[in-house]
N, C-alpha and C positions, 0 to 999 in steps of 0.2 A: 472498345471505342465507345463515345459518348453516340449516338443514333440519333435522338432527337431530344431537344429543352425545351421544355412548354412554361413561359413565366407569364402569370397575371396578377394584375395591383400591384408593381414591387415596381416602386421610387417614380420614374415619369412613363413606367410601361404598363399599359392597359391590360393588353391581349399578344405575346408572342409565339409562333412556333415555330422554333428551328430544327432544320434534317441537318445533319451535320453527315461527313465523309469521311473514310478513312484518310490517313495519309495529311499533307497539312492543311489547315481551313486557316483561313485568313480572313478575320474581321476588318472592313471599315467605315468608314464616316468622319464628319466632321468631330471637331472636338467638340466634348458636351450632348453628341447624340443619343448617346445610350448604350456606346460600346465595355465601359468598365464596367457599370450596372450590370449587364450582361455574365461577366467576368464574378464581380461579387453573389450576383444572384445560383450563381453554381457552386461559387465556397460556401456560402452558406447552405444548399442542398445538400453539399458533403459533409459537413460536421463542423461549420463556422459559426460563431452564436448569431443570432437573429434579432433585430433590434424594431418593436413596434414603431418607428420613425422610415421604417423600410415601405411601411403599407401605403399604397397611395391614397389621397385624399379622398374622401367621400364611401371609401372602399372600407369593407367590413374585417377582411383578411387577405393577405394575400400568397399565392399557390405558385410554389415551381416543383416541378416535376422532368426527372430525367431518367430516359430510355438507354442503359447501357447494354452492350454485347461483349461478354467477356473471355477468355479461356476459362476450363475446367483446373488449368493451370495457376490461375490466377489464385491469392493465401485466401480472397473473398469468396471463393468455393466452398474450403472448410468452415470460415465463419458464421455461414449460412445454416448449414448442421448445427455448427457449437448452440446457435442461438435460436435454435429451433425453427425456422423464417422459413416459409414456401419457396419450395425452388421450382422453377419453368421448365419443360422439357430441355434437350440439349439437341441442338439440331447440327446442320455441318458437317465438314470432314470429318467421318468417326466420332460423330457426336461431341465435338473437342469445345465446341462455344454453349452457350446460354443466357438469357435473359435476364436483368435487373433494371427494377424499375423501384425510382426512388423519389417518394413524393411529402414535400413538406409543407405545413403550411402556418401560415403567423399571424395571428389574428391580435385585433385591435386589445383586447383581455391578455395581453402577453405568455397565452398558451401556444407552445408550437405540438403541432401533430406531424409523428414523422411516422409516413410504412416503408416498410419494404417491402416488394411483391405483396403487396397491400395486408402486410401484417404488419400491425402495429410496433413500434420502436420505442425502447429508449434513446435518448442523446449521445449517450456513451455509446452505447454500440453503433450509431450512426457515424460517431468520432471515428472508431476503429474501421470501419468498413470503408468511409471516405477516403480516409489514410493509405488504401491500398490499391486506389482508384487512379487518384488523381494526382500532381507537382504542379503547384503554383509558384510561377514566377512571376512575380509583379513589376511595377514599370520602374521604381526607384531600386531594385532589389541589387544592383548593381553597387550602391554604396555600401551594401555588405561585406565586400569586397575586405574593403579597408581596415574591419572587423580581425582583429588578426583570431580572433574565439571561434571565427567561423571557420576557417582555413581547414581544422583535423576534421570537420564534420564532411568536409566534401571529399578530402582524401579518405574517409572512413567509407562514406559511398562507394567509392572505385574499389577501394582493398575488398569490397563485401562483408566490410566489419560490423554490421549495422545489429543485426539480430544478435551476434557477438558482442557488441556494446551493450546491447537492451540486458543481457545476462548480467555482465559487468556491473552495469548502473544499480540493477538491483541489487546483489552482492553489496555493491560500496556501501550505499546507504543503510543495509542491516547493520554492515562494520562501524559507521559513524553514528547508528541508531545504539549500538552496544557501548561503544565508546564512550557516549554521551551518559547513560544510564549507570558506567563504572564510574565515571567523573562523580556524577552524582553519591552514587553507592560512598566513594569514597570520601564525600565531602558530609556525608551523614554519618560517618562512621563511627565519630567521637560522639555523637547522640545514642546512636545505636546502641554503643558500647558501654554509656553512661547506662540506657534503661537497661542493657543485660546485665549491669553488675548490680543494679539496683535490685533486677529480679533473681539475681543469684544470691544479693544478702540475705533476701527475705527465704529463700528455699535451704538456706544453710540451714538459716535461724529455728526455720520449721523442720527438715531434718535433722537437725543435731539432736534434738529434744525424744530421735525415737518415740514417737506418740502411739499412743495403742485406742483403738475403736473403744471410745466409752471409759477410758482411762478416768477420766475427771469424775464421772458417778461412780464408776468401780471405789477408788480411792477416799472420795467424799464419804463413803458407807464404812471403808475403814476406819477412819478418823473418827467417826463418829461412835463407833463403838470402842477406839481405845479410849480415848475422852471420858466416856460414861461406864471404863471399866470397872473402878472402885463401887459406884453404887450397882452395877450389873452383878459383879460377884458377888456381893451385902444379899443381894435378894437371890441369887442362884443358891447362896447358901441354905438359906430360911427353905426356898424351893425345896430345894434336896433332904433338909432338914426333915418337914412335912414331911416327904415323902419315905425316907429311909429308917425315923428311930424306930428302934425298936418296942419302946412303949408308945409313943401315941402318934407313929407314925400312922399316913393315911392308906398305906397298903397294907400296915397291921390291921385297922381298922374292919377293911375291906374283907380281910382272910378271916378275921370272926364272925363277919356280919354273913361270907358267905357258908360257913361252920353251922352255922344256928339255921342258915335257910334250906342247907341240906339235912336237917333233922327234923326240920317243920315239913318238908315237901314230902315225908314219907307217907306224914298224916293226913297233909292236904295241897292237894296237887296244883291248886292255884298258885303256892310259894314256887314253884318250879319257876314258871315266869320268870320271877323277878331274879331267882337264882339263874337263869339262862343272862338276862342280861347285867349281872352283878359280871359272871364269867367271861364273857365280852368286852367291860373295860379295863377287869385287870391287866392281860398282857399291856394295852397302853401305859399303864402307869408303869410299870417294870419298865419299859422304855424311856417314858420320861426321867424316869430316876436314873437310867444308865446313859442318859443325855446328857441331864443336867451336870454327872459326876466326871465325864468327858470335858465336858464343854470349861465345868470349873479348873479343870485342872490345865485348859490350855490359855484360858484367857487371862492375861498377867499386861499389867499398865507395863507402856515400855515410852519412856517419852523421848526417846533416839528416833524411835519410828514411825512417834507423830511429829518429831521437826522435820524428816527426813518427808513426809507426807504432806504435810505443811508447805515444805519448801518447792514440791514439785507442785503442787496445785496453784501455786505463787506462780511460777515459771507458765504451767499452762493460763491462768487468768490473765497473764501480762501479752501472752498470741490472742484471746480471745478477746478484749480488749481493742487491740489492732485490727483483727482478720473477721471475725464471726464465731460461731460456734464452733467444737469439735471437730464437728461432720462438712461445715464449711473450710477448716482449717487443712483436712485431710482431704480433702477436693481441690483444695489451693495449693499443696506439697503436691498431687497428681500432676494439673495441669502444668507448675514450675518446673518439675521434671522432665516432662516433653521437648519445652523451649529451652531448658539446661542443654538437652540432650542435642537439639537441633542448632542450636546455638554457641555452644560451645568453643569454638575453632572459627571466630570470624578472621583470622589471617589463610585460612586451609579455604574457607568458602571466596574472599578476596581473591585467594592466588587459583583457585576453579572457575571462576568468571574472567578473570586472564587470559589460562587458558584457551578458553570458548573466542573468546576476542583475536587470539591469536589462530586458531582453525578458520577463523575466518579470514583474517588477514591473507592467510596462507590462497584460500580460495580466490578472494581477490586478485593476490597477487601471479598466480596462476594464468587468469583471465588476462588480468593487463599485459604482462608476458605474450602472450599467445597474440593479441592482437595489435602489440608493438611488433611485433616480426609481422606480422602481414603488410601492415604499414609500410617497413623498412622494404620488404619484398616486392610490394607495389611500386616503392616511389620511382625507382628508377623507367618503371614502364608508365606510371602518370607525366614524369617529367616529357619523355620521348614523345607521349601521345597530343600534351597542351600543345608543344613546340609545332609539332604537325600541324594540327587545325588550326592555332594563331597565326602560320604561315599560310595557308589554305585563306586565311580573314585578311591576309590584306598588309600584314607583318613583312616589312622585308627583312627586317631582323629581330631574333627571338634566341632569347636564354634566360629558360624558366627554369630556377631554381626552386626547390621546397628543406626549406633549412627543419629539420626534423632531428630534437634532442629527446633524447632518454635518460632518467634518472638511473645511475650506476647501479650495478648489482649487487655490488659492498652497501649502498647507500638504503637500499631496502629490506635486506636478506635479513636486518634485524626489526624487528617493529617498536616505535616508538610514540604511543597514543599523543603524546604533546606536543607532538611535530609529525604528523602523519604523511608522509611522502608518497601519495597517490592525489590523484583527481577527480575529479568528476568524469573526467576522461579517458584514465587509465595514468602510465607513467610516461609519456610523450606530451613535449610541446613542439607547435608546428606552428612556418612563417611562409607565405608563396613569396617567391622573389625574384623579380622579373627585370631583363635589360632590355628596351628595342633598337640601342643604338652599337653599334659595332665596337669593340674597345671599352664599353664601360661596365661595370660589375654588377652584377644585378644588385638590388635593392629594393626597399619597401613597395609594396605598390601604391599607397599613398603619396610618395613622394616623387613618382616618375610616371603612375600614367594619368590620362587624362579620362575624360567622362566617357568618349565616345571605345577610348581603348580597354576601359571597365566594361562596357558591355560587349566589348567581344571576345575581352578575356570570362568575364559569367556565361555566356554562352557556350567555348567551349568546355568551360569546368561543367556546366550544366549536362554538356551534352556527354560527358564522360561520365558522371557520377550516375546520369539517370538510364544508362546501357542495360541495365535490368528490366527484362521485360516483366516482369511482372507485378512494374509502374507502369500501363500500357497508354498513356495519357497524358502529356506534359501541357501545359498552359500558360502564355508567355504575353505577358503585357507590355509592349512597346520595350522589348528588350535590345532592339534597333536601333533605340533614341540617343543621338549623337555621331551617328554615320551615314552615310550618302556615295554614290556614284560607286565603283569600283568595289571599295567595302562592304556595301549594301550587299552587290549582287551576289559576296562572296557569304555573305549573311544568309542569301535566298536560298542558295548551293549547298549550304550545312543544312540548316533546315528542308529542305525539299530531299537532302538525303539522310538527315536522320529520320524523316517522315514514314520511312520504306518497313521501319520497326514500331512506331511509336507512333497513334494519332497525335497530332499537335495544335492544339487553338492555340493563333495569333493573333493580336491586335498591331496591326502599324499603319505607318502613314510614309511606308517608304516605295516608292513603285519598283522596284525591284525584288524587294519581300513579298510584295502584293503577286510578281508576276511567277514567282517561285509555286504559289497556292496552287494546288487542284482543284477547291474549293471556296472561291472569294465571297462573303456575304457582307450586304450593304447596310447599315444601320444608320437610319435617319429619323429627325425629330422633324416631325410637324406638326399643323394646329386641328385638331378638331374638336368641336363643337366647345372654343373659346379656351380650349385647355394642351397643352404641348404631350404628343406622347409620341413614343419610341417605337418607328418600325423595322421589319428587316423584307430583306429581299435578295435571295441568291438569285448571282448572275451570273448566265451566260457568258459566251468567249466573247461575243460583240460587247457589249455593255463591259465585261472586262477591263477591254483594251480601251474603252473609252474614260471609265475609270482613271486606269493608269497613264495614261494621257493627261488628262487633269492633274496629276499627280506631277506630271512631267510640263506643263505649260499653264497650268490655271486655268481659271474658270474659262478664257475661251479657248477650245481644244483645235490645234493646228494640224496642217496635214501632216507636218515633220514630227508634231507630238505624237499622230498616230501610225504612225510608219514605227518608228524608235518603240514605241507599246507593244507594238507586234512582234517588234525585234526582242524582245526583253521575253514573250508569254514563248516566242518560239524556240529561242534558247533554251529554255528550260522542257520542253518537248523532247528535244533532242536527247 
């Protein structure tokens, strides 16, 4: 339950503090005193935006703060842990309740500061925690009605489908997120498909050619020596020549010279020398002579083998030309390779994203299933439940239909991305449809009820859908408005016994709803100091019933008005 609201600077309220009770509170005053304000200045402490035009004039910021008591039971337990937030001791029957206190405020610079148990907040999580607080009904909310889009959301209430939606919703939207992303995949395809063949020309072109590391200088070095083999063997020969005749070759030469220095070295030792290194070069020239005689005998012009050389060096110039070097060419056949390899099969990767589309679909449609049968399983006990309380309001006849259709099971079981047969809601559409006259067929409720019979049919759809306590707070803005006398009191009767479960802030202006209250607080504008602001004042039984008197005679209050007031506060005593 909501304990106490403290609002300052916010619209024509200076300074308020309201204790608020279990069970129902019933706001009043005149019109224009300050009682919606009141109403807004609590949505926005739970997660409503804030708008700098809310601060009152001359005022720098202004602060509402509210004193909640909740169960341990309540889902704002755990989000108090999830989001790390000081928690109050827990007091009460077996520790079952605890404190939250929740304090905003909006300053002229349009920064809002929100805590909780005075640790500081973000807005989102204010969002979420509000959300689990509070139902606000507002004073037109009754033309919702009409709405046929709202209809599954209130029966989804009652079924307990809610958390089960939340699943749902998510699920869809990944399905119509994938859907959307194959649509596209598909409508790029022939781009795609254009650059993969583009890059597969080019990775043929480059592997066809088998390229070898450094081929192009390898091969350049052949060429250039069959080329210049005619004059290479001219001079290999003359080499060879020098080196091999027998008369004035240069290792005959050598074998004499070292002959005569082994004859001199007997006599003088300094010729060894030279005879040590004469012996040192010979072996080389023995080898060059059986180099040069090799080498001549293998090297022969062949000019097959320099077109055939020719022509692959043609073929690599004409990639490097295009690509880069070599070494860049064989780095561009690597990396082509990868995207060949990963690429390859865009109908195999199309019909694997399909798939995927379709496991989800399956999940979806899982979800939707499951909570089209609770639907279905509910309706019969929501129908029986409206007819009750409509008849409890005042209804002497009532036949509340809920025309509730599902898309066939043939009609889903296969999926069709082009035509997606699910909802934002699941596979159900839903219509309330309501008769108050004896012999006629129900029909729209646009078309048969009236303003005052909209707010008794919101109320008890309200009071069905919000049967979950652990919404322990409902807040109802003149949801009275368009009933009187007999109606009213049966309006005061539901509320004062949904009250037993659920605290309930009222605003009305009906003395029957007023006398239903356990709780009546007074909210009046007057003038101080040349400026209008907004007071309250819980009252007493006396002041009550005088109250309700007024309500029931006008401004001047009659003995008969306050007889009838008493009668109205006593009844509901009983």
């Amino acid at each position: 339950m909501l304990s106490k609201l403290l609002i300052q600077n916010f619209a024509i309220i200076e300074s308020i503090e309201i204790d608020f009770e279990s069970g129902l509170n019933i706001l009043i005053g005149e019109t224009g005193a300050g009682k919606s304000i009141i109403i807004d200045s609590l949505s926005i402490l739970l997660g409503e935006k804030a708008s700098t035009s809310f601060i009152r004039e001359g005022a720098k910021k202004s602060i509402i703060e509210g004193n909640f008591i909740l169960s341990i039971d309540n889902p704002v337990w755990d989000l108090l842990s999830k989001y790390e937030i000081d928690i109050f001791e827990t007091f009460g029957d077996k520790n079952k309740f605890f404190n939250l206190i929740i304090r905003r405020e909006i300053s002229l610079t349009g920064n809002s500061r929100i805590f909780i148990n005075d640790t500081p907040t973000q807005f989102i999580v204010l969002k979420e925690i509000g959300d689990k607080i509070i139902d606000f009904h507002g004073q037109f909310e009754h033309q919702s009605l009409l709405n046929v889009a709202n209809h599954l959301d209130i029966l989804d209430a009652f079924a307990g489908n809610l958390e089960l939606l939340k699943q749902y919703k998510k699920e869809f939207f990944s399905l119509k997120h994938q859907i959307q992303k194959f649509s596209e995949f598909q409508k790029n395809l022939e781009i795609e498909k254009s650059k993969f063949e583009k890059k597969l020309s080019i990775f043929s072109e480059i592997n066809s050619l088998n390229i070898l590391e450094n081929e192009d200088e390898i091969l350049g070095n052949e060429l250039k020596l069959l080329e210049n083999s005619e004059a290479i063997n001219s001079n290999l020969s003359e080499l060879y020549e020098a080196l091999s005749n027998e008369s004035y070759s240069l290792n005959s030469i050598l074998s004499l010279i070292k002959k005569k220095l082994d004859y001199l070295s007997k006599f003088e030792s300094e010729f060894n020398e030279f005879n040590f290194e004469i012996n040192q070069h010979i072996p080389f020239f023995n080898e060059l002579e059986s180099f040069s005689e090799n080498y001549l005998g293998n090297l022969q012009y062949n000019p097959q083998r320099i077109e055939e050389i020719n022509q692959r060096l043609f073929q690599l110039n004409q990639l490097k030309r295009k690509y880069g070097s070599l070494d860049e060419i064989l780095e561009l056949r690597e990396k082509l390779s990868e995207i060949v390899d990963d690429n390859s099969n865009f109908d195999k990767k199309s019909e694997q994203i399909f798939e995927e589309i379709q496991q989800q679909y399956n999940i979806c449609k899982l979800l939707a299933k499951e909570i089209s049968e609770k639907r279905f399983s509910s309706k019969n006990v929501f129908e029986t439940e409206i007819t009750t309380l409509l008849l409890e309001l005042g209804f002497n006849f009532i036949d509340f239909k809920i025309d509730l259709n599902t898309i066939q099971e043939n009609e889903i079981q296969k999926l069709d991305i082009n035509k997606l047969l699910m909802y934002e809601t699941g596979i159900d559409k839903c219509e309330f449809l309501l008769s108050s006259n004896l012999g006629e067929k129900p029909k729209e409720l646009a078309r048969i009820a009236s303003g005052g019979e909209l707010s008794r049919i919101l109320l008890s759809l309200k009071t069905l859908a919000a049967s979950d306590k652990n919404l322990p707070i409902l807040v109802f803005d003149e949801i009275d408005a368009g009933v009187s006398g007999k109606i009213a009191h049966k309006v005061g009767e539901l509320m004062r016994k949904f009250s037993h479960t659920h605290q309930i802030i009222c605003i009305t202006h009906s003395p029957q709803v007023t006398a239903a209250g356990n709780c009546v607080i007074s909210i009046e504008k007057i003038e101080s100091k040349n400026r209008n602001i907004s007071v309250s004042h819980k009252l007493n039984r006396e002041e009550i019933i005088t109250e309700i008197a007024k309500f029931l005679s006008g401004t001047s209050v009659t003995e008969s008005a306050i007889v009838s007031a008493e009668a109205l506060v006593k009844n509901y005593k009983n």
